[in-house]
C-alpha positions in Angstrom: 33.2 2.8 49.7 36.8 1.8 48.5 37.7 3.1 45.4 38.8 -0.5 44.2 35.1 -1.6 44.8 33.7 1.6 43.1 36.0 0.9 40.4 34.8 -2.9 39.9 31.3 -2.3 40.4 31.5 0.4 37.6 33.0 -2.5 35.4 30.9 -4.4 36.3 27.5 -2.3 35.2 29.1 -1.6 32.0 29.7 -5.4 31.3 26.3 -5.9 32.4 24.4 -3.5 30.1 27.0 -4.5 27.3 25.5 -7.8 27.9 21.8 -7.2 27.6 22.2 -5.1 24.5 24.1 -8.0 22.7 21.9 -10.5 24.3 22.1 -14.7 22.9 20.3 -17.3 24.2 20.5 -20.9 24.5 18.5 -23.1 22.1 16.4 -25.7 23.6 17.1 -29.6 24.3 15.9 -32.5 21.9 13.5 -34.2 24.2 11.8 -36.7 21.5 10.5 -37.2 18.6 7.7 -39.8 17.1 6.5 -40.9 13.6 8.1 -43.4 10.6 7.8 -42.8 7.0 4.1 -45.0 6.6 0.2 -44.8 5.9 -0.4 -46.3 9.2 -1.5 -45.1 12.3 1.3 -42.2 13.6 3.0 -42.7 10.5 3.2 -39.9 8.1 4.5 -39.2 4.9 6.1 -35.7 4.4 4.3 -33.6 7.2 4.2 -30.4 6.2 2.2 -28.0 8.8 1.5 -28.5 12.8 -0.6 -27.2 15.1 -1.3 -27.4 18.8 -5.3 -26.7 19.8 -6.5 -25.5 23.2 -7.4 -29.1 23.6 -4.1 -30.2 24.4 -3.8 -32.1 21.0 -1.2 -32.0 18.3 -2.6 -31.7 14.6 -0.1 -32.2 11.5 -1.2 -32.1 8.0 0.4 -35.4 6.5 0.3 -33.6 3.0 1.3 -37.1 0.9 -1.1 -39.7 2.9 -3.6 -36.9 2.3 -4.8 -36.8 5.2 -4.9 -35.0 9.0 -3.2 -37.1 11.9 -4.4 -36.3 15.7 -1.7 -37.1 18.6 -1.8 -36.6 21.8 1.2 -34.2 22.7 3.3 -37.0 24.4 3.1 -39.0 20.8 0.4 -40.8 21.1 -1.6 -41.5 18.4 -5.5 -40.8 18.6 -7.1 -40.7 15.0 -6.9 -39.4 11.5 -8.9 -38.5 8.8 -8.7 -38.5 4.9 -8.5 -35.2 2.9 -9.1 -36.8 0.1 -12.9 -38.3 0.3 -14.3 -34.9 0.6 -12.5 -34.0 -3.3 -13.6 -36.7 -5.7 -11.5 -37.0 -8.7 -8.7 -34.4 -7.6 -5.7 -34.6 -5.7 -5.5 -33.2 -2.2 -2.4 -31.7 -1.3 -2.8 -30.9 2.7 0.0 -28.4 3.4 -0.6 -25.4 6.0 -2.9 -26.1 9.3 -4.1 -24.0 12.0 -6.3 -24.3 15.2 -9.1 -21.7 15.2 -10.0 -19.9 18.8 -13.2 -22.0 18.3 -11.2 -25.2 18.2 -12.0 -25.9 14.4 -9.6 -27.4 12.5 -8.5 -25.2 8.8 -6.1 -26.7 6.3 -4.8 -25.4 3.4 -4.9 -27.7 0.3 -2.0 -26.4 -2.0 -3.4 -28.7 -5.2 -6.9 -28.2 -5.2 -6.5 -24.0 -3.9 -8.7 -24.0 -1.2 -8.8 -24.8 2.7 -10.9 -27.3 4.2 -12.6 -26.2 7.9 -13.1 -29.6 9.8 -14.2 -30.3 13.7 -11.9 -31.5 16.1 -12.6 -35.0 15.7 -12.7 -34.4 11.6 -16.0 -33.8 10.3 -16.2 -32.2 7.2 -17.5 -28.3 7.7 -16.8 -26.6 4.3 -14.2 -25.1 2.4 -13.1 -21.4 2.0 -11.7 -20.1 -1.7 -11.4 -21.5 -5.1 -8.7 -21.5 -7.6 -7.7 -18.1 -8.7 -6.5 -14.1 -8.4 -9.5 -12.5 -7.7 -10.2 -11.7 -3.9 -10.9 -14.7 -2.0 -9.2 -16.9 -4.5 -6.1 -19.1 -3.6 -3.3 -19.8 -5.9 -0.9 -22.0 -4.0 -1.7 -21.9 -0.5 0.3 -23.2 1.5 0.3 -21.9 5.7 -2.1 -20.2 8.1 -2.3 -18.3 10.9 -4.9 -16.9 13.3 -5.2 -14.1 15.5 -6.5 -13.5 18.9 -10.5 -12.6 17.4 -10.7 -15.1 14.8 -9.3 -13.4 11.7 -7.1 -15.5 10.0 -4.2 -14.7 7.4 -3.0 -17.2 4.1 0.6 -17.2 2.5 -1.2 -17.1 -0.9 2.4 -18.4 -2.1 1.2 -18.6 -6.0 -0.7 -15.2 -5.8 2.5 -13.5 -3.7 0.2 -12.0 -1.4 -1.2 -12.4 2.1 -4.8 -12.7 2.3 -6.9 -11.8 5.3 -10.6 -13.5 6.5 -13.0 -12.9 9.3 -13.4 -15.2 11.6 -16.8 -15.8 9.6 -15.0 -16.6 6.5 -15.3 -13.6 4.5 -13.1 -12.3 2.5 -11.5 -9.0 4.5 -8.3 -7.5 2.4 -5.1 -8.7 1.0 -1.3 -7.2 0.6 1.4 -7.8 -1.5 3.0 -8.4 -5.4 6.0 -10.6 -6.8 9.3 -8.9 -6.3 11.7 -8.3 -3.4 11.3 -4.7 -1.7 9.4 -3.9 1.3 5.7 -5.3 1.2 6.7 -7.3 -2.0 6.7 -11.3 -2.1 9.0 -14.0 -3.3 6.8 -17.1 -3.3 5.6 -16.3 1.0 5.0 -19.7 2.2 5.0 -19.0 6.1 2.4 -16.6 8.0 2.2 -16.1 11.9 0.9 -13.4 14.0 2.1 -12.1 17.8 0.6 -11.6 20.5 0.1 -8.0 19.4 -1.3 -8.8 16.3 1.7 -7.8 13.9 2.0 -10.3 11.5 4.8 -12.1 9.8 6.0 -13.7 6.4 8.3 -16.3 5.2 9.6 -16.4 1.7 11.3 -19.5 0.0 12.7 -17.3 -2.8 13.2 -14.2 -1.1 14.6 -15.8 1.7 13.8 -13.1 4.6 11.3 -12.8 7.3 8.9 -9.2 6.9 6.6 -7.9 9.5 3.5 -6.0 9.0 0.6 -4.7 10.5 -2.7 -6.7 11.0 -3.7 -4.4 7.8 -0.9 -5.0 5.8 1.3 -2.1 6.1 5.1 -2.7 6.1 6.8 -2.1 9.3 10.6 -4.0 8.8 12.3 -7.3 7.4 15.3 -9.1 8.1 17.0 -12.6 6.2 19.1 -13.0 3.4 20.4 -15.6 1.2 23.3 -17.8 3.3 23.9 -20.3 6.0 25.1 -17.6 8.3 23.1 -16.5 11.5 20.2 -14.5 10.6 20.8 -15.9 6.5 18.3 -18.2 5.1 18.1 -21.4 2.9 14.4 -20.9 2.6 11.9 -19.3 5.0 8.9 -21.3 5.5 6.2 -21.1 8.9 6.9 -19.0 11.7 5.9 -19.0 15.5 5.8 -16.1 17.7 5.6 -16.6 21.6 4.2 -13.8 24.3 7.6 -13.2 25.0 8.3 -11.5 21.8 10.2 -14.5 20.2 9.7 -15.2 16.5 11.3 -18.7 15.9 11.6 -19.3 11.8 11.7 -22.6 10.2 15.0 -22.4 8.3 14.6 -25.6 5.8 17.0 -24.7 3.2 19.5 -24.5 6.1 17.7 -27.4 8.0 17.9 -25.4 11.6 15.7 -23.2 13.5 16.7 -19.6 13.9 15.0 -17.2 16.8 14.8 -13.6 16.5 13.3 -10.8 19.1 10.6 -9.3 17.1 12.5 -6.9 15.8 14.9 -9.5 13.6 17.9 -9.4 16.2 19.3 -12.7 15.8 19.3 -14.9 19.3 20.0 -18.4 19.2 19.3 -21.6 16.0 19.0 -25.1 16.5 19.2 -28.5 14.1 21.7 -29.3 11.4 20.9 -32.1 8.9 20.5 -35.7 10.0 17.9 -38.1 11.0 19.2 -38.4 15.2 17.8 -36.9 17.7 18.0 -33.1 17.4 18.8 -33.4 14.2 16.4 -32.0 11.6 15.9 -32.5 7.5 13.7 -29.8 5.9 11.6 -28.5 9.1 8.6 -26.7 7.2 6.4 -26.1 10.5 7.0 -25.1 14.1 3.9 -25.1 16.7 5.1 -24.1 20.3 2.9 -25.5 23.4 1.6 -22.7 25.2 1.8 -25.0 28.5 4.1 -26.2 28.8 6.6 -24.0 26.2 7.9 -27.3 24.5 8.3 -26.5 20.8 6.6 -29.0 18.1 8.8 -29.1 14.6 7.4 -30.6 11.5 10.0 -32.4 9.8 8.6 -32.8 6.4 11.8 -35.2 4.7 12.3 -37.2 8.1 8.6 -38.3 8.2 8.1 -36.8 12.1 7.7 -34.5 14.5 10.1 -33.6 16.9 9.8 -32.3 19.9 12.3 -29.6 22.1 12.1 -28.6 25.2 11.4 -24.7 26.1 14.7 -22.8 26.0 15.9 -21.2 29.5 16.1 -17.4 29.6 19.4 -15.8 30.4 19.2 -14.5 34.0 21.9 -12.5 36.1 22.7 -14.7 38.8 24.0 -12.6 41.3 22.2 -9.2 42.9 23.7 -5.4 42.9 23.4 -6.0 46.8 25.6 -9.1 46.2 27.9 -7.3 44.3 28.0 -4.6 46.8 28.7 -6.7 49.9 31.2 -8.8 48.1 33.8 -5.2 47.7 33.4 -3.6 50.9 
């Protein structure tokens, strides 16, 4: 070999691994959005939480009509149902929802403290909770994740703690106390576990992301007040992909930042408007596990919006490549 080529293709692994260490990728495409500020079929009034069921359908809890929507994931409108006839005399407050490995249907009810379990096509199942501290009790919930066997996890935002069920409803443990060191909550409004079954918080107030174990034991945390990459205006939901993505709904900040698992900052998305790939307040993120496409609440713009899956950096040329092209 030349010395000029062994001298370049040196460069060139250096540059290479300098790259992967410091890796960035590109944020995904706008590809459309649907739903207008309304009580009428599609139309919502501040959507706050979204979820996408094994079905293929999209779910959104339309917190102020009070109700659930149902849409196919093109846009489509299929049904809805009201929150509100199953809680005479009070008012509902629909806020976090999540798609059970069963295919139920769980929303969180931020008003009345508890979370409604429906059927697919909404029938009324039951509730889980009541107002209060005690185990089991809700103050404030707001979202909801599940994991993998049917446990489930609440941002217990008015308790500042995370509370774990079975997937038989009972009450299993809980974690965390107002204040902002490790394991501690300021008001934690977004939950979401990985595909390993860490789980992790969003706080409005303490404006950071934390990850824990499925038991509750503190394992790192990232975010800090600011509109700079990796800051926050306001954490709320979180999704995780296989990939070891966490994607957190910046709403303060009106963007989308993703993060590797570990809080390395990658890539945001949305600044504040009303136009395509714009985004005002985003308080929920669903990604389709199809087709990668990622479903974003947008709880002052009255829709959902839709991006397309974000391409991963690749290098485009082979060592053999490299190799032929110096000799």
């Amino acid at each position: 070999m030349k010395p000029l080529a062994r001298i370049l293709i040196v460069c060139l692994s250096f540059a290479l691994a300098a790259a992967g260490s410091a890796r960035s990728d590109t944020p995904p495409s706008p590809l459309f959005k649907f739903g207008t500020l309304g009580a009428g079929d599609g139309q919502m009034d501040h959507p706050s939480g979204i979820a996408i069921g094994a079905d293929g359908f999209v779910y959104v809890a339309d917190q102020h009509n009070e109700r659930v929507n149902k849409f196919k994931k093109d846009g489509t409108f299929v049904t809805s149902w009201d929150v509100s006839a199953y809680y005479p005399g009070q008012i509902p407050d629909p806020t976090g929802i999540a798609v059970s490995p069963a295919g139920l249907i769980y929303v969180t009810d931020h008003h009345i403290h508890v979370i409604s379990i429906f059927t697919s096509s909404g029938t009324f199942l039951g509730t889980v909770g009541s107002p209060g501290s005690a185990p089991g009790q809700f103050y404030y919930p707001v979202f909801i994740a599940f994991d993998a066997t049917g446990n489930y996890y609440v941002a217990d935002s008015g308790n500042n703690r995370i509370d774990k069920f079975s997937s038989a409803n009972a009450f299993l443990t809980s974690w965390g106390s107002w204040g902002f060191g490790p394991g501690q909550f300021a008001t934690p409004y977004g939950v979401e576990v990985d595909a390993l079954g860490f789980v992790y918080t969003g706080e409005v107030d303490g404006k950071r992301v934390q990850k824990f174990t499925d038991t509750g034991t503190y394992v790192t945390s990232w975010g800090s007040p600011g509109v700079g990459d990796g800051q926050f205006g306001g954490a709320e939901n979180i999704e995780a992909d296989n990939a070891g993505n966490v994607y957190v709904c910046d709403t303060g900040n009106n963007r989308i930042q993703k993060f590797t698992d570990g809080g390395s900052f990658l890539t945001k998305w949305g600044v504040m408007g009303s136009a395509l790939g714009q985004l005002y307040t985003p308080s929920d993120i669903a990604r389709d596990p199809v087709t990668g496409n990622f479903y974003v609440a947008e709880w002052n713009n009255a829709r959902v919006q839709v991006f397309g899956d974000a391409p991963v950096p690749t290098v485009r040329r082979s060592w053999g490549q490299l190799k032929a092209s110096y000799r």
